[in-house]
C-alpha beads as a LAMMPS data file, in Angstrom:
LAMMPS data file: protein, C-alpha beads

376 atoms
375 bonds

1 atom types
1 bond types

-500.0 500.0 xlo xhi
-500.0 500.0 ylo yhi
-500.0 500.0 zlo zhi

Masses

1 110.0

Atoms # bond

1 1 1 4.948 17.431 -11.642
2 1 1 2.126 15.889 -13.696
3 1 1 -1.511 15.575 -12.485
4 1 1 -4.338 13.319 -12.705
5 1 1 -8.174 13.676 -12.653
6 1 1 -9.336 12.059 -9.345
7 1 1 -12.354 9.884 -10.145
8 1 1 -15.876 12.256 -10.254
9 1 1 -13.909 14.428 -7.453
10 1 1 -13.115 17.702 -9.004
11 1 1 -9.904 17.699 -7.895
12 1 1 -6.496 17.539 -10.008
13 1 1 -4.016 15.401 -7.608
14 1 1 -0.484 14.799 -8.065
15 1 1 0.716 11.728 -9.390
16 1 1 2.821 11.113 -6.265
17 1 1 1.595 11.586 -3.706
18 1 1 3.058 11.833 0.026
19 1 1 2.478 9.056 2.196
20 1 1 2.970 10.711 5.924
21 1 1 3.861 6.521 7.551
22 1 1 7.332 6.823 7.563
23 1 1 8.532 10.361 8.231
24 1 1 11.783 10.238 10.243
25 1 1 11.489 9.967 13.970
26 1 1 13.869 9.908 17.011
27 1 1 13.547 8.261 20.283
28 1 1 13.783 10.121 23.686
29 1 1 13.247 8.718 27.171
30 1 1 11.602 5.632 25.449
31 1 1 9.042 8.013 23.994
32 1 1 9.096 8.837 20.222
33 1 1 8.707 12.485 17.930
34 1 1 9.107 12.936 14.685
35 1 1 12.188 14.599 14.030
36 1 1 11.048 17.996 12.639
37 1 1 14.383 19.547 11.507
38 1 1 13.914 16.627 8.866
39 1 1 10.211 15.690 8.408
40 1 1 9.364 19.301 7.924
41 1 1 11.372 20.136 5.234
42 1 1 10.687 17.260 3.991
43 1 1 7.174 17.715 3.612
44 1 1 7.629 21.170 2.273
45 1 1 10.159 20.257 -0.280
46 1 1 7.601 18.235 -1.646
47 1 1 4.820 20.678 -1.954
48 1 1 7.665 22.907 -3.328
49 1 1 7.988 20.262 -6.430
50 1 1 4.533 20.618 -7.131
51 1 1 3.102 17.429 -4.620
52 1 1 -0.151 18.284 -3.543
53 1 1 -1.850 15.312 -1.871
54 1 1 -0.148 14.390 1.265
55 1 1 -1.997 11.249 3.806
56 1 1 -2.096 10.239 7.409
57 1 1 -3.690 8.214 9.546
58 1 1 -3.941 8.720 13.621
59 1 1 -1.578 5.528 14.127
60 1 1 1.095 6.655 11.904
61 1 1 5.172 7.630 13.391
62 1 1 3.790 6.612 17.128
63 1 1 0.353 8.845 16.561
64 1 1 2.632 11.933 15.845
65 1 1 1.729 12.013 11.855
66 1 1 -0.927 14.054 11.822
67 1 1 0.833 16.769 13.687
68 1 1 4.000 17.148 11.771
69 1 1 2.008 16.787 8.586
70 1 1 -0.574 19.900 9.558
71 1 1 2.645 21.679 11.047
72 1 1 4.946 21.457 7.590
73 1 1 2.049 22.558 5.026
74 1 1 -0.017 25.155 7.664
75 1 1 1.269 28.265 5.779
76 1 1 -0.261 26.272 2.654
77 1 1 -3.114 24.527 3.765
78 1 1 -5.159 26.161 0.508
79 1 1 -2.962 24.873 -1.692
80 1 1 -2.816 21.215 -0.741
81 1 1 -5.131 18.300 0.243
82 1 1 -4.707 16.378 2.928
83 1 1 -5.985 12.843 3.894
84 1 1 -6.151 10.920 7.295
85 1 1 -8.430 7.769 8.274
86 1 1 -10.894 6.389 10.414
87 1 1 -9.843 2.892 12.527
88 1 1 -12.870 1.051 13.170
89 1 1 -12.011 -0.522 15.747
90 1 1 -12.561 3.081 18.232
91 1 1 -16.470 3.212 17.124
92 1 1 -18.454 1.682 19.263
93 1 1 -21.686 4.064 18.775
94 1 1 -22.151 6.785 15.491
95 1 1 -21.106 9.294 17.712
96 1 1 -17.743 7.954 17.456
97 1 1 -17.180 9.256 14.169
98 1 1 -17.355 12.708 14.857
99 1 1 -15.242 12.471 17.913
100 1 1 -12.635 10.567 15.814
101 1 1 -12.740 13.145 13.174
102 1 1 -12.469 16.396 15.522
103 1 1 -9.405 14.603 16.987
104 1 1 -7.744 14.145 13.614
105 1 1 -8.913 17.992 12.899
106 1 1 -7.503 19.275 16.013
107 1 1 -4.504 16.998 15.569
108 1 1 -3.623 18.633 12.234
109 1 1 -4.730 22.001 13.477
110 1 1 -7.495 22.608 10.266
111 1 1 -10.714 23.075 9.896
112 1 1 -11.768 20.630 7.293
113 1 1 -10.197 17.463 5.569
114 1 1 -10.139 17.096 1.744
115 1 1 -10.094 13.565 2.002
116 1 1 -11.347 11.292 4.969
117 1 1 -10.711 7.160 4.776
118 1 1 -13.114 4.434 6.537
119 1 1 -9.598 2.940 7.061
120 1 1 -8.707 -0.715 5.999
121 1 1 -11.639 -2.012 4.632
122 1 1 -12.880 -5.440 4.915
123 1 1 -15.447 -7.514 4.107
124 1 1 -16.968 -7.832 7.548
125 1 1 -16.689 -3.265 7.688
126 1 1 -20.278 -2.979 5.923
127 1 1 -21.672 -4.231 8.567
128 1 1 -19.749 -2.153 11.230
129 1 1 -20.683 0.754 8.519
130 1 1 -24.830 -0.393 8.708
131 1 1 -24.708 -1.088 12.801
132 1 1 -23.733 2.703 13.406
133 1 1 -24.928 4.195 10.775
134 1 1 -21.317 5.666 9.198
135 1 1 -22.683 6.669 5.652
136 1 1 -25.333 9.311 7.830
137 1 1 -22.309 10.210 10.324
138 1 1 -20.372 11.165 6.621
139 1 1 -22.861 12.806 4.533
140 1 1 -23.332 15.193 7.990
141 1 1 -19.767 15.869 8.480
142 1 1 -19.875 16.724 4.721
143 1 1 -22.991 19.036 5.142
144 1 1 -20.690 20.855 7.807
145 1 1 -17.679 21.303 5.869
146 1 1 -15.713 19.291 7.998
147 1 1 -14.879 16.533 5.283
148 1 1 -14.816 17.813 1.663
149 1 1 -14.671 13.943 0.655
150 1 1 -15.151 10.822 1.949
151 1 1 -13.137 7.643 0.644
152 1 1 -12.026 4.042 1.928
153 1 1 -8.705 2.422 1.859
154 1 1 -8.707 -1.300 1.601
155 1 1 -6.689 -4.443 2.799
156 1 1 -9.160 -7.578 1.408
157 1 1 -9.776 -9.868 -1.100
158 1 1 -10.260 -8.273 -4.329
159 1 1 -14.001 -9.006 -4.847
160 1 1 -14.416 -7.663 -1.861
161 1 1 -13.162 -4.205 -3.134
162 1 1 -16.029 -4.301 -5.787
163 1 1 -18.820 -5.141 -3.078
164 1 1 -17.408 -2.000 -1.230
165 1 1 -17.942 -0.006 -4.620
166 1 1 -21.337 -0.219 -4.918
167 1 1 -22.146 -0.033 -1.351
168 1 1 -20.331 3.506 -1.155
169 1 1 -22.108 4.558 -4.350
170 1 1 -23.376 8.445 -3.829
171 1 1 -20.749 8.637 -0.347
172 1 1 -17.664 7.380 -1.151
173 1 1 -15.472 8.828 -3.572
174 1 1 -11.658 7.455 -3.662
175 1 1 -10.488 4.339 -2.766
176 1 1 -6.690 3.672 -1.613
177 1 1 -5.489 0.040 -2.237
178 1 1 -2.943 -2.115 -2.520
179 1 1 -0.801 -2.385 -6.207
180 1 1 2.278 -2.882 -7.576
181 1 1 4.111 -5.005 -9.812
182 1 1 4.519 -8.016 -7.597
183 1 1 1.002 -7.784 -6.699
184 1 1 -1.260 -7.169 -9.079
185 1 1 -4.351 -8.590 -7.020
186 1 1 -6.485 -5.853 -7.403
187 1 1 -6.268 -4.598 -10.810
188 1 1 -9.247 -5.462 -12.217
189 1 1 -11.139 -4.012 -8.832
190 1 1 -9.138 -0.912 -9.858
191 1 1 -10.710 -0.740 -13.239
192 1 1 -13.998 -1.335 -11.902
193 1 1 -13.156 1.366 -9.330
194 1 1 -12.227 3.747 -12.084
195 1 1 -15.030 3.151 -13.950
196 1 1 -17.443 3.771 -11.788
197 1 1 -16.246 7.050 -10.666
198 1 1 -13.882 6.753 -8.329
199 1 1 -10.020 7.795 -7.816
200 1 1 -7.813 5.242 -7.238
201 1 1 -4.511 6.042 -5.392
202 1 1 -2.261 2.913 -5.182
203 1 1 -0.027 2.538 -2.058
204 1 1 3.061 -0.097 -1.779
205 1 1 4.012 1.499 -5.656
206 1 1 7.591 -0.227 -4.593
207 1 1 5.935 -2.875 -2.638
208 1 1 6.412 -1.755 1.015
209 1 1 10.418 -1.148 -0.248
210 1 1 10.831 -4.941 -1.544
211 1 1 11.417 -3.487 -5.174
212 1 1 13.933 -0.421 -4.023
213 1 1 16.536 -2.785 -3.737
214 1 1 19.287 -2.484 -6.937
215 1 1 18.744 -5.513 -9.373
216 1 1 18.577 -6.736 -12.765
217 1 1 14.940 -6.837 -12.711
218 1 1 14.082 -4.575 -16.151
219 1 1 16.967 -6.012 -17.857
220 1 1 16.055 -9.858 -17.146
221 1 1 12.364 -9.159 -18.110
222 1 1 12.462 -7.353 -20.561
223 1 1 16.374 -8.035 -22.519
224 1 1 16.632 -3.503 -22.606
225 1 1 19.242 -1.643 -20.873
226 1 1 18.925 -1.715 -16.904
227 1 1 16.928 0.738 -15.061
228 1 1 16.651 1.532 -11.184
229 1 1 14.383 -1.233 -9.669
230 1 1 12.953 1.458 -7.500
231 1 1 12.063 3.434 -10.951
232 1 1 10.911 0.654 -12.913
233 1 1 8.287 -0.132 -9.676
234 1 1 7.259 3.189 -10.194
235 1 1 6.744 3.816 -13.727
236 1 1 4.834 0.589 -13.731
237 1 1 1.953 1.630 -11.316
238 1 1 1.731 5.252 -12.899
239 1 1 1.596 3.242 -16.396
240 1 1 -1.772 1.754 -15.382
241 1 1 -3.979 4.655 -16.486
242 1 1 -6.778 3.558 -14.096
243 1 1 -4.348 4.336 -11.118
244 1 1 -4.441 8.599 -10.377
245 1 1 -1.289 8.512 -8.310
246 1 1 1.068 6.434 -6.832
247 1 1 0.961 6.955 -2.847
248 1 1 5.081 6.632 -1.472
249 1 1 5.964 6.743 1.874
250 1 1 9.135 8.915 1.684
251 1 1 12.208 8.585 4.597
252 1 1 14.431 11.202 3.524
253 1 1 15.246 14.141 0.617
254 1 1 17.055 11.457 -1.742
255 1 1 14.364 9.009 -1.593
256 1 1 11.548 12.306 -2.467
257 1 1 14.358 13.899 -4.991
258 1 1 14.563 10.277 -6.578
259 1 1 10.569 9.532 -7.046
260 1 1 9.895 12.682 -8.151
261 1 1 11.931 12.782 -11.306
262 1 1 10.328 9.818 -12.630
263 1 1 6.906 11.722 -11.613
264 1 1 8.137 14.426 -14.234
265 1 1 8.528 12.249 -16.982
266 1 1 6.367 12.855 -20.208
267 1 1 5.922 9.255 -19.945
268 1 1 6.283 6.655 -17.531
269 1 1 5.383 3.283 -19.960
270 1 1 4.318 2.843 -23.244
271 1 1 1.313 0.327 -23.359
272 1 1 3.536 -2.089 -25.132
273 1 1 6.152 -1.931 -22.381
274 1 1 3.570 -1.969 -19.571
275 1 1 2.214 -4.547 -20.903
276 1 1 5.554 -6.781 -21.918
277 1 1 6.901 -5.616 -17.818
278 1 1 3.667 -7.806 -16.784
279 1 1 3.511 -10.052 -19.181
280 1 1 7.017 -11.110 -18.364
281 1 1 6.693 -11.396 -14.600
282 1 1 4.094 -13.978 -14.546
283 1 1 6.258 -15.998 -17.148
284 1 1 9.328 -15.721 -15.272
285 1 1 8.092 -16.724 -11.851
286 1 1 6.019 -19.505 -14.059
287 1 1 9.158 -20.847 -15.399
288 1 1 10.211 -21.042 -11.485
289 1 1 11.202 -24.948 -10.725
290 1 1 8.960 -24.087 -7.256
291 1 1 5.596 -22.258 -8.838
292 1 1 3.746 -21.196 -6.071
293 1 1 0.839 -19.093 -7.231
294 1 1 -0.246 -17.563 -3.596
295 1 1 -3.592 -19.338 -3.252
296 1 1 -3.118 -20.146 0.162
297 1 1 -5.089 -23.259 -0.220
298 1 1 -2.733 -25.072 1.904
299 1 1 -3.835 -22.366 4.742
300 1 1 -4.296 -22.681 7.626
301 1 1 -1.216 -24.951 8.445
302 1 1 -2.276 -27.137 12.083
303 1 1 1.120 -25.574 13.369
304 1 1 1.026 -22.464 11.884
305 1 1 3.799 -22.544 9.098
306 1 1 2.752 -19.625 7.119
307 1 1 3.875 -21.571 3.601
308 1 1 3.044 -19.011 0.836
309 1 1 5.234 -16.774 2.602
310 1 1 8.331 -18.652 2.680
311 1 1 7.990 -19.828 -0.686
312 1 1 7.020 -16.026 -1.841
313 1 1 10.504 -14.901 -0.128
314 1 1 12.288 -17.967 -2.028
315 1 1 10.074 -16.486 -5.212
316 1 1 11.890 -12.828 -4.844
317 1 1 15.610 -14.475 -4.233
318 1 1 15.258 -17.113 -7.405
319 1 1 13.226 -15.781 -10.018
320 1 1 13.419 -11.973 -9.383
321 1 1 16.939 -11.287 -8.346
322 1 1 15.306 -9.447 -5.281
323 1 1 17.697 -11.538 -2.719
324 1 1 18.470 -8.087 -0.581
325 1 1 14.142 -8.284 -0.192
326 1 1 14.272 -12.416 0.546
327 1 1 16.291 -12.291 2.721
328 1 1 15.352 -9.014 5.161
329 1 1 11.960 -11.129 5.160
330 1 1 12.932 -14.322 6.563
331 1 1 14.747 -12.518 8.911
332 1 1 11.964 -10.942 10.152
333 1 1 9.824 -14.304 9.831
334 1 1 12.124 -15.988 12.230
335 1 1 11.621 -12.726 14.575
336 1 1 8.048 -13.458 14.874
337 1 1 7.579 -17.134 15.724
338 1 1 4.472 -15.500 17.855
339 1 1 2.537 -15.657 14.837
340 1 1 4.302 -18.268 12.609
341 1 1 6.306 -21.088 12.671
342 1 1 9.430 -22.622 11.018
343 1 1 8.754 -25.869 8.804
344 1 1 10.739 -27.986 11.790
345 1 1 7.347 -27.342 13.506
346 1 1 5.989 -29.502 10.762
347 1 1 4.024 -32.790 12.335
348 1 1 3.941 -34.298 8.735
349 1 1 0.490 -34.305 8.637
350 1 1 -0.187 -33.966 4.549
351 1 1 -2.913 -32.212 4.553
352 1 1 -1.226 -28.824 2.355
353 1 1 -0.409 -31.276 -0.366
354 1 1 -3.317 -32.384 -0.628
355 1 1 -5.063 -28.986 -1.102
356 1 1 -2.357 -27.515 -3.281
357 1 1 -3.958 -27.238 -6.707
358 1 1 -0.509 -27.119 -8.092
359 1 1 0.646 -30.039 -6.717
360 1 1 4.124 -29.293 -5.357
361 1 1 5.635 -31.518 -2.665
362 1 1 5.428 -28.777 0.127
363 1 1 7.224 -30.455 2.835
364 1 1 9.907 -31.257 0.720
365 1 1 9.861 -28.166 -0.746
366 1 1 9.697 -26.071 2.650
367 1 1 12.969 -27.661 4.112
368 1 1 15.092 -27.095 0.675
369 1 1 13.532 -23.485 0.856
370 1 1 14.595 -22.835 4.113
371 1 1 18.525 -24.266 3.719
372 1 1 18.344 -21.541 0.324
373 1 1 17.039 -18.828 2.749
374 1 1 19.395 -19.473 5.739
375 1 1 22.741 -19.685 3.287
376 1 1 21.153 -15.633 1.840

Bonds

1 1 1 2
2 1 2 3
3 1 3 4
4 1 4 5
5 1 5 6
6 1 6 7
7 1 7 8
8 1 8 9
9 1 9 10
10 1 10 11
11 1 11 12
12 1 12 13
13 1 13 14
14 1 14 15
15 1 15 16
16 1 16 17
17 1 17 18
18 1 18 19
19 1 19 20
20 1 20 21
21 1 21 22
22 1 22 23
23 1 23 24
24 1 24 25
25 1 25 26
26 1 26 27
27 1 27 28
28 1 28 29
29 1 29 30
30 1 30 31
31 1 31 32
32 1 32 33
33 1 33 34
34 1 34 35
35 1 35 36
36 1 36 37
37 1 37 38
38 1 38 39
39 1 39 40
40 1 40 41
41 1 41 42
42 1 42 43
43 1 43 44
44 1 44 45
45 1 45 46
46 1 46 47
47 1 47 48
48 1 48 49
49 1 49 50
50 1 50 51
51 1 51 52
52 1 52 53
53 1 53 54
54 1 54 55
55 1 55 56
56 1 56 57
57 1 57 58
58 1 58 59
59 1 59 60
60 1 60 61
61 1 61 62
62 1 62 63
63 1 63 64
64 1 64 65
65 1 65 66
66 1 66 67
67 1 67 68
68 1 68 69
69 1 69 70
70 1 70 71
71 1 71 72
72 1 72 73
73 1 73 74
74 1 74 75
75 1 75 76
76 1 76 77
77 1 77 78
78 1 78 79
79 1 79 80
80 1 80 81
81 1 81 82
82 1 82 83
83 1 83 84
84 1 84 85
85 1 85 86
86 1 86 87
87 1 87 88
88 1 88 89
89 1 89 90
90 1 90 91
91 1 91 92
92 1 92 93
93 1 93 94
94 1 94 95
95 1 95 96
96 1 96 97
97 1 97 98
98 1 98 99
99 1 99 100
100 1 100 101
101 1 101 102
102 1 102 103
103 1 103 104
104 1 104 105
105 1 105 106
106 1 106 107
107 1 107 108
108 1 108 109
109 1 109 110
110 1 110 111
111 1 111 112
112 1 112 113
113 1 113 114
114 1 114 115
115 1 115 116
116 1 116 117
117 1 117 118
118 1 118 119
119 1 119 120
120 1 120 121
121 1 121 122
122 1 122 123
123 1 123 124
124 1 124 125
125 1 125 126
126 1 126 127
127 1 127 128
128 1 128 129
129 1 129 130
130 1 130 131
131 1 131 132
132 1 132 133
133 1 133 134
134 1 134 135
135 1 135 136
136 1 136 137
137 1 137 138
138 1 138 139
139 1 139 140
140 1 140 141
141 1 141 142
142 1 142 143
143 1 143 144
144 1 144 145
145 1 145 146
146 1 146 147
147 1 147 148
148 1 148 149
149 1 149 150
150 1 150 151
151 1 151 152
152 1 152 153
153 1 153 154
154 1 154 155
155 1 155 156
156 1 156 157
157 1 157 158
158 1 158 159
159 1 159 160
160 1 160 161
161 1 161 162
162 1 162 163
163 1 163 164
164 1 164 165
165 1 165 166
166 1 166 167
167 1 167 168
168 1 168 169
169 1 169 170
170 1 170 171
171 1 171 172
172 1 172 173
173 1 173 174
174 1 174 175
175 1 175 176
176 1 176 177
177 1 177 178
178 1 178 179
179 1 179 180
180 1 180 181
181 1 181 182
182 1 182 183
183 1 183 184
184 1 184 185
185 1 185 186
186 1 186 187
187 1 187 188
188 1 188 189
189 1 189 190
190 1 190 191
191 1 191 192
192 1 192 193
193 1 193 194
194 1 194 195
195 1 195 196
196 1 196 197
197 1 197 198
198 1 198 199
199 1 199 200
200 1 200 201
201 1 201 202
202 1 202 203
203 1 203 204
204 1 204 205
205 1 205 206
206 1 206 207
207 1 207 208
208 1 208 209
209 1 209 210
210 1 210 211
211 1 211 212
212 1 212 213
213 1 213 214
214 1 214 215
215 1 215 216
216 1 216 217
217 1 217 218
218 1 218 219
219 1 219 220
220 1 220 221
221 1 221 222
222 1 222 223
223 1 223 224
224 1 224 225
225 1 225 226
226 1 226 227
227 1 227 228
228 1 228 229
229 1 229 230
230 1 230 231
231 1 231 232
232 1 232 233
233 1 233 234
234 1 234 235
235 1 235 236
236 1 236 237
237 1 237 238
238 1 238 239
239 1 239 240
240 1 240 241
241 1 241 242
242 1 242 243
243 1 243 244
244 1 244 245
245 1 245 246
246 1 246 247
247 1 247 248
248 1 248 249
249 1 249 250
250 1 250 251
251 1 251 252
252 1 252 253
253 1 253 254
254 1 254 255
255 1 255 256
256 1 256 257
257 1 257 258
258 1 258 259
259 1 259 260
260 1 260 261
261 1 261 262
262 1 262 263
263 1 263 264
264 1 264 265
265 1 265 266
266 1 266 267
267 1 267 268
268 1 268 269
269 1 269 270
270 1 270 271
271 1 271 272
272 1 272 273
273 1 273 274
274 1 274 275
275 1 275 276
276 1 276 277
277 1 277 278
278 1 278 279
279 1 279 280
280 1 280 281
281 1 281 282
282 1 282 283
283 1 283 284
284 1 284 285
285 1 285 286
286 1 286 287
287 1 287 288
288 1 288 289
289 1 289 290
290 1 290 291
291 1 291 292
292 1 292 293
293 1 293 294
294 1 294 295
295 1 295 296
296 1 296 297
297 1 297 298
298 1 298 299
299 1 299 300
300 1 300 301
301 1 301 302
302 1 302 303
303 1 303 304
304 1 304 305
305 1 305 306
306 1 306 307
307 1 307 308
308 1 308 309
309 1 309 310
310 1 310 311
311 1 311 312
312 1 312 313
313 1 313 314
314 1 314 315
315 1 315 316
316 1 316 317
317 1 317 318
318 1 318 319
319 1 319 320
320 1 320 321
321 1 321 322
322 1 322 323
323 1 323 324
324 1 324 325
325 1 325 326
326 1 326 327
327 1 327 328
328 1 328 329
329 1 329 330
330 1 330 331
331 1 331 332
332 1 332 333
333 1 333 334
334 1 334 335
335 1 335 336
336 1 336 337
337 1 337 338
338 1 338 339
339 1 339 340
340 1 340 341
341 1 341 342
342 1 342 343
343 1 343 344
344 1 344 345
345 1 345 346
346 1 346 347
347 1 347 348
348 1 348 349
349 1 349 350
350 1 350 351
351 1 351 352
352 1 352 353
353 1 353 354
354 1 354 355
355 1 355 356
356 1 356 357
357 1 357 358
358 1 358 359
359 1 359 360
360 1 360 361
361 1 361 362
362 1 362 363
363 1 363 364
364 1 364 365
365 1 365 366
366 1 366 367
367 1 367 368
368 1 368 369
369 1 369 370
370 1 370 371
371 1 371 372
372 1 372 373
373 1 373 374
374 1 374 375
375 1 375 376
């Protein structure tokens, strides 16, 4: 296992690290548990290989995260650092922090956390963070030894990242975002991040499993021999130097076994490969007969069609080879017509095209889309 300096931290973390969201679970009497005789081992197997940062969050596997996660690595607990979060939406005084934080403690069954998260960070948290007083109701649990250090994870607009920087200057150590190599969004928030002190831990390194799928990807962008999609995800985000480790959220023993040999390589990119793997994305999807940069400009839709979206899935099938991906997707778009809606549910009203700074014929485009998408 190789290891990264985290930010101004101190600490040495591994460059994968354990993310605790999808540990394996079971179902009985319509209530769920992690499955232990496989999450444990699990978890232990990976401190065994050298892993040393694991993370959970009090929502995670039906609220049971925290448990197994404190339960696998107790007879290590010295050795390791573990993370969890703070949802926002429980604090409705200051006092709320340190009743959300003894929970998570208790939960875990330690007496301290090495890393605490304000948990999906937005722009409108500062002010939830100035009403109660948060940065106080940290630097106290800090004081106490309860949190050895405090750190944000974030879910916004990239500029919105850097406003969060410099508001957590002197508090707020880490920051856990977004990044991989179909969204590259927040890289130059990362660098900022990076450079002014803080660790950087990506999560989604294979984009929430849209890049595990097998395809040609390396080979089309690049002309070399193929490589593992899943690997060449990985090796991209622990090429970007600014990035201290690569945050997976690992099922089973051949998905850990798998990420952590291309953790132990001596080299995961060179520049020039990092930066012809990037280079090459953005000109393949520009090349795409349907370029759809992601704006959302044409948002919101007066029926709800969520537009990017469907052209994003088309995106994966036609320029990346990622058709397994596209298709899972619109699968589950059509499962939740709650919050979206199909293009039929189109009144013809215009008014995407004529906010689209690219100028594509959307409701044209949206039907052919769709007849691609159903025939996957």
């Amino acid at each position: 296992m190789r290891y990264r300096k985290f930010g101004n931290t101190g600490e040495s973390v591994s460059v994968l690290g354990f993310g605790c969201m999808r540990l394996p679970e079971m179902e009985l009497n319509g209530k769920w548990y992690i499955d232990e005789d496989k999450a444990l081992p699990l978890l232990f197997r990976a401190y065994e290989e050298g892993v040393n940062y694991f993370d959970s969050a009090p929502y995670y596997c039906h609220k049971n995260s925290e448990y197994a996660m404190g339960k696998a690595l107790k007879s290590v607990r010295d050795k390791v650092m573990m993370t969890t979060k703070l949802p926002f939406e429980v604090i409705a005084s200051p006092a709320d922090f340190r009743k959300t934080l003894e929970n998570s403690l208790t939960k875990i069954g330690t007496d301290y956390i090495d890393f605490y998260h304000l948990w999906g960070i937005n722009k409108g948290s500062l002010q939830t963070i100035e009403k109660y007083n948060l940065f106080n109701e940290a630097r106290k649990a800090k004081d106490e030894g309860l949190v050895r250090h405090m750190c944000f994870s974030f879910h916004d607009v990239p500029e919105n990242m850097i406003d969060m920087i410099d508001a957590g200057e002197g508090i707020l150590e880490t920051v856990l975002c977004q990044y991989n190599l179909l969204d590259r969004s927040n890289e130059k928030s990362i660098a900022y991040a990076k450079s002014k002190g803080y660790g950087v831990a990506a999560m989604g390194p294979v984009a929430g499993g849209r890049l595990s799928a097998p395809t040609e990807l390396y080979k089309k962008l690049t002309g070399k021999a193929s490589m593992a999609t899943y690997e060449l995800a990985l090796r991209f985000v622990l090429g970007n130097e600014d990035i201290s480790l690569a945050l997976s959220g690992m099922e089973n023993m051949d998905m850990l076994e798998k990420n952590l040999a291309i953790a132990d390589l001596a080299t995961y990119m060179t520049r020039a490969d990092w930066d012809q793997v990037g280079v090459a994305m953005e000109e393949v999807k520009k090349f795409s007969e349907l370029y759809c940069t992601g704006c959302n400009y044409c948002q919101p839709c007066p029926e709800n069609i969520i537009i990017p979206k469907l052209f994003n899935m088309y995106t994966y099938h036609n320029v990346y080879g990622l058709t397994v991906t596209a298709k899972s997707e619109f699968e589950n778009y059509k499962k939740n017509t709650k919050n979206s809606a199909m293009p039929e549910a189109c009144i013809d009203c215009g008014l995407c095209e004529e906010k689209c700074p690219q100028h594509l014929n959307i409701r044209s485009e949206m039907k052919r889309v769709v007849e691609v998408l159903e025939a996957l």
